[in-house]
ChimeraX commands (.cxc) that place a marker at each C-alpha (Angstrom):
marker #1 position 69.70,-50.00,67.83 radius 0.5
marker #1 position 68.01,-49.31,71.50 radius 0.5
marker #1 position 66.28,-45.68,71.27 radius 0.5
marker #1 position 66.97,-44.31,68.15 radius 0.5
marker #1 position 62.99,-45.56,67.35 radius 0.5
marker #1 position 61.50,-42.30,68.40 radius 0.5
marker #1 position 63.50,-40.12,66.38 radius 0.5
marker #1 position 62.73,-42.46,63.18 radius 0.5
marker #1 position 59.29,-40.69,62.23 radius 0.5
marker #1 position 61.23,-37.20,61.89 radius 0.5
marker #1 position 64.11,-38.79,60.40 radius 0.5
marker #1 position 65.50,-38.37,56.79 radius 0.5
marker #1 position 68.56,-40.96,55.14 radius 0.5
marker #1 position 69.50,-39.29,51.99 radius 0.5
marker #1 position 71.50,-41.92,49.85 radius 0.5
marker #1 position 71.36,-44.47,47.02 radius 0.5
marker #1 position 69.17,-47.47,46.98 radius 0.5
marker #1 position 72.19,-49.31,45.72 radius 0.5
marker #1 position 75.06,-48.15,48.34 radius 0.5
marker #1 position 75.87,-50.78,50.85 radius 0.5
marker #1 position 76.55,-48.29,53.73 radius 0.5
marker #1 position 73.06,-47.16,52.83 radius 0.5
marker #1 position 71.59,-50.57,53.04 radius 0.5
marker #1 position 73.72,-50.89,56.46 radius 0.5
marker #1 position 72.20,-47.66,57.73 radius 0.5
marker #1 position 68.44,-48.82,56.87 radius 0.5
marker #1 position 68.36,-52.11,58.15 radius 0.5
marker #1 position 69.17,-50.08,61.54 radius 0.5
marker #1 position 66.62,-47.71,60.52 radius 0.5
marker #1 position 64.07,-49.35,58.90 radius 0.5
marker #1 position 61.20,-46.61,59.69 radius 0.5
marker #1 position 63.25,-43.83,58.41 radius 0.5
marker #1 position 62.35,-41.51,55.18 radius 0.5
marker #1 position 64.43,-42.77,52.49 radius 0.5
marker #1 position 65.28,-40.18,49.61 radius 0.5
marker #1 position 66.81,-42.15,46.88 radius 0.5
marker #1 position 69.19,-38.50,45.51 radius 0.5
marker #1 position 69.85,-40.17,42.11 radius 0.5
marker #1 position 66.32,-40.08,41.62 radius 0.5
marker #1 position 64.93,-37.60,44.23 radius 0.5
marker #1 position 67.53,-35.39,44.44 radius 0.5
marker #1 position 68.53,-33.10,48.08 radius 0.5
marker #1 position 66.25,-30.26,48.74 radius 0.5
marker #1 position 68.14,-26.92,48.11 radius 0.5
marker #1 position 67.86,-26.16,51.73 radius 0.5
marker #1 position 69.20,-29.18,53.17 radius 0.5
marker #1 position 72.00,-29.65,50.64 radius 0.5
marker #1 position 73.08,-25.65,51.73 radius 0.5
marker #1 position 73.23,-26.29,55.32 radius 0.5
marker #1 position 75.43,-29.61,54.57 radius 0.5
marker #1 position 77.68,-28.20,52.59 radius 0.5
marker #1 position 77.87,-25.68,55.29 radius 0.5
marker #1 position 78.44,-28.00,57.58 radius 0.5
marker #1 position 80.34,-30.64,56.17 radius 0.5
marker #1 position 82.34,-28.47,53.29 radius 0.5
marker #1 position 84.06,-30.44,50.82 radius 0.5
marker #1 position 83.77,-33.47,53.07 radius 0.5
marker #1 position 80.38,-33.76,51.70 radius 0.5
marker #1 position 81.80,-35.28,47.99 radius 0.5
marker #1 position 83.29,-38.14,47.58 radius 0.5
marker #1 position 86.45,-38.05,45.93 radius 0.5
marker #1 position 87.11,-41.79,45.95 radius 0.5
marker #1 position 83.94,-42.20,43.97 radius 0.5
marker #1 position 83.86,-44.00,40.49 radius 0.5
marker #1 position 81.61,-40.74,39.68 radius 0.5
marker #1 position 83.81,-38.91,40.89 radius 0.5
marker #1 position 87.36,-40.99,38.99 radius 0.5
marker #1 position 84.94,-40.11,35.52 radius 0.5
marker #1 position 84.65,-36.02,35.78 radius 0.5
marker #1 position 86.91,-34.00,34.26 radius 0.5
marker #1 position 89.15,-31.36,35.66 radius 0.5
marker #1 position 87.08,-28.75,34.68 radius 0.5
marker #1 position 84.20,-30.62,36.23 radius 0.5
marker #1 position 86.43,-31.02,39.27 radius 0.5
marker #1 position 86.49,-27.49,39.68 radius 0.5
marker #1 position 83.13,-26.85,39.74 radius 0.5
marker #1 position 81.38,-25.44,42.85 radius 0.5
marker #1 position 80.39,-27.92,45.30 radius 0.5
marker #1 position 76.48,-27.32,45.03 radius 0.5
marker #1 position 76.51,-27.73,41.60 radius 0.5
marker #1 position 78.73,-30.75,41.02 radius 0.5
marker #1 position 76.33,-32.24,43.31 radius 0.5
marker #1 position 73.36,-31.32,41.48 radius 0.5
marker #1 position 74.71,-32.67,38.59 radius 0.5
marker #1 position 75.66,-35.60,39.79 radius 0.5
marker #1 position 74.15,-36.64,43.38 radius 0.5
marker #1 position 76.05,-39.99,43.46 radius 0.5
marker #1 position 79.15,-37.47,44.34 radius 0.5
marker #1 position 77.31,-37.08,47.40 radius 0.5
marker #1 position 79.30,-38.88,50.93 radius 0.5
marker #1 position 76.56,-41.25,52.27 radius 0.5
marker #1 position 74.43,-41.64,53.95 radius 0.5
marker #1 position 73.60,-37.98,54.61 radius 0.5
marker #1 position 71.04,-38.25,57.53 radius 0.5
marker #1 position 68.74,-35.14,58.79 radius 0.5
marker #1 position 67.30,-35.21,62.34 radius 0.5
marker #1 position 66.03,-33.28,65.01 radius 0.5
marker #1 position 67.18,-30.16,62.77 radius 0.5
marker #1 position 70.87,-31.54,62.94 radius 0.5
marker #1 position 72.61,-33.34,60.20 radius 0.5
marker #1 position 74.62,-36.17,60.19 radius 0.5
marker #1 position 77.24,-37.38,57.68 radius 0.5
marker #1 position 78.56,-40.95,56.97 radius 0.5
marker #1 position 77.06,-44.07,58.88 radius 0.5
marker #1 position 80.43,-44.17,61.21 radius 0.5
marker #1 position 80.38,-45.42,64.95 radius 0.5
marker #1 position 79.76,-42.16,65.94 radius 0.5
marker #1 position 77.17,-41.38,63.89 radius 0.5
marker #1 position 75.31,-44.31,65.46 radius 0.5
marker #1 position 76.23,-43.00,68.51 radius 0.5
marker #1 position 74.56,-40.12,67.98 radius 0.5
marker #1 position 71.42,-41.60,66.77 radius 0.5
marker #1 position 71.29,-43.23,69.67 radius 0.5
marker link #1:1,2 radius 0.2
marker link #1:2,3 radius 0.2
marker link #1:3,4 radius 0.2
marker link #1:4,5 radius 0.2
marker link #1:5,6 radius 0.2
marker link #1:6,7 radius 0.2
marker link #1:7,8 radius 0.2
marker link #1:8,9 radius 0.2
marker link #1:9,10 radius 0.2
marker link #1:10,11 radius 0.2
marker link #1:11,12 radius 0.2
marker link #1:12,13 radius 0.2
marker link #1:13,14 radius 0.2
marker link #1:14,15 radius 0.2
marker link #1:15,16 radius 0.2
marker link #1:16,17 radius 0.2
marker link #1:17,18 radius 0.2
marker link #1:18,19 radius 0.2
marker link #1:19,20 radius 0.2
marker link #1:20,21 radius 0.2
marker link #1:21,22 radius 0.2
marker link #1:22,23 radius 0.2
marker link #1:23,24 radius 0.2
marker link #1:24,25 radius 0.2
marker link #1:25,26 radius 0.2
marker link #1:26,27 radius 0.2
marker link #1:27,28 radius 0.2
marker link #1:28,29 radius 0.2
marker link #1:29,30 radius 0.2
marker link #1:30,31 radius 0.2
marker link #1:31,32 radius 0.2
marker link #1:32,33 radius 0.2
marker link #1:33,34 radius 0.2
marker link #1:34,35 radius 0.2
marker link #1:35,36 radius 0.2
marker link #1:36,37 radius 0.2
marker link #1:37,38 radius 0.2
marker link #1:38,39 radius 0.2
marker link #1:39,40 radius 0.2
marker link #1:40,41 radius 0.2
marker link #1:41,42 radius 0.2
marker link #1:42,43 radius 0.2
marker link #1:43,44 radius 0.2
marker link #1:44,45 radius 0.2
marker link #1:45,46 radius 0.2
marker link #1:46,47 radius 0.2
marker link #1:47,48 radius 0.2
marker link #1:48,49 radius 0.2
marker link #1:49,50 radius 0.2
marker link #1:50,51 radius 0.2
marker link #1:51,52 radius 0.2
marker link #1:52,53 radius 0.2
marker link #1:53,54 radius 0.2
marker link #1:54,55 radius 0.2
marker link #1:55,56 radius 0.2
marker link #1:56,57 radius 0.2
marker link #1:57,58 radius 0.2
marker link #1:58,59 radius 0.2
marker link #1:59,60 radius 0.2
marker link #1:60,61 radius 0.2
marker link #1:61,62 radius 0.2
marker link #1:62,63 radius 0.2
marker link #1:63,64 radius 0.2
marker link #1:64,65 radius 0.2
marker link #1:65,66 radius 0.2
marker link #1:66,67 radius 0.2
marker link #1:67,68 radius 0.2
marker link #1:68,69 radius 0.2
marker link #1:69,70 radius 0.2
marker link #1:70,71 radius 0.2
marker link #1:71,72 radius 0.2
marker link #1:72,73 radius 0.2
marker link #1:73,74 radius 0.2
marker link #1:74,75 radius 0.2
marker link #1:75,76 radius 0.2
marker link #1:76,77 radius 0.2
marker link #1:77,78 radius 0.2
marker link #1:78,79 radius 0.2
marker link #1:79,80 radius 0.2
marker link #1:80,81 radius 0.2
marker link #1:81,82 radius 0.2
marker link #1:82,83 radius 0.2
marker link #1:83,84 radius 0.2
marker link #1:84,85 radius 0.2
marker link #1:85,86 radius 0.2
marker link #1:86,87 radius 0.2
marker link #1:87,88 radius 0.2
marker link #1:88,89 radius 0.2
marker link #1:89,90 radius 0.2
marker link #1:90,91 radius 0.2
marker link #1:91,92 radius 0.2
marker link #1:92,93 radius 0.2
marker link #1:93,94 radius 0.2
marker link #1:94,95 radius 0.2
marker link #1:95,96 radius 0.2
marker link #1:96,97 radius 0.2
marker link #1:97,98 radius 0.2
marker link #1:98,99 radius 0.2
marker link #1:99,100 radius 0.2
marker link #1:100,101 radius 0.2
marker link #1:101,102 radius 0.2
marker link #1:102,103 radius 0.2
marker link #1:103,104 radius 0.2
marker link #1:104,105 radius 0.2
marker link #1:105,106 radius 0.2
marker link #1:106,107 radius 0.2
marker link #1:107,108 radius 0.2
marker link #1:108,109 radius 0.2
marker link #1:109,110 radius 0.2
marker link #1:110,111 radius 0.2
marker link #1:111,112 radius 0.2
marker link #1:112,113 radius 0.2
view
């Protein structure tokens, strides 16, 4: 991906190690910060200003995690159903030049570059 290079060294990929659009997002990537969120977790900060952004489009509802809560879990509050269980979390959530991005769509890679 032509000049997305310089923005690498400030650039965060929140995901799992074991997601293939993860994996996809990387290999474009490959000098980005990777925060693994199953065992890292999202910083408090970051995961309030996505869920401000991104609402309930941040948790993914197609998820096997997701198929295994409850509906009581279910109707938890976003911020904590995703503290309890990150892999809820859409992915790759990518932070960048103080803007976030969700997803590694073609216009997310637009973006980026």
């Amino acid at each position: 991906m032509q000049g997305i290079d310089h923005l690498e060294d400030d650039m965060r990929l929140f995901g799992l190690k074991t997601c293939d659009t993860c994996r996809k997002a990387r290999k474009k990537l490959p000098n980005v910060d990777f925060v693994d969120v199953r065992t890292d977790g999202v910083p408090n900060d970051v995961l309030e200003r996505a869920l401000a952004e991104f609402g309930a489009a941040l948790i993914n509802t197609r998820s096997t995690t997701w198929r295994g809560l409850s509906e009581d879990e279910r109707k938890k509050a976003p911020v904590t159903l995703l503290k309890e269980h990150p892999a809820l979390m859409k992915r790759p959530l990518i932070e960048y030049d103080g803007k976030l991005s969700l997803g590694w769509t073609a216009e997310v890679q637009a973006a980026l570059g």
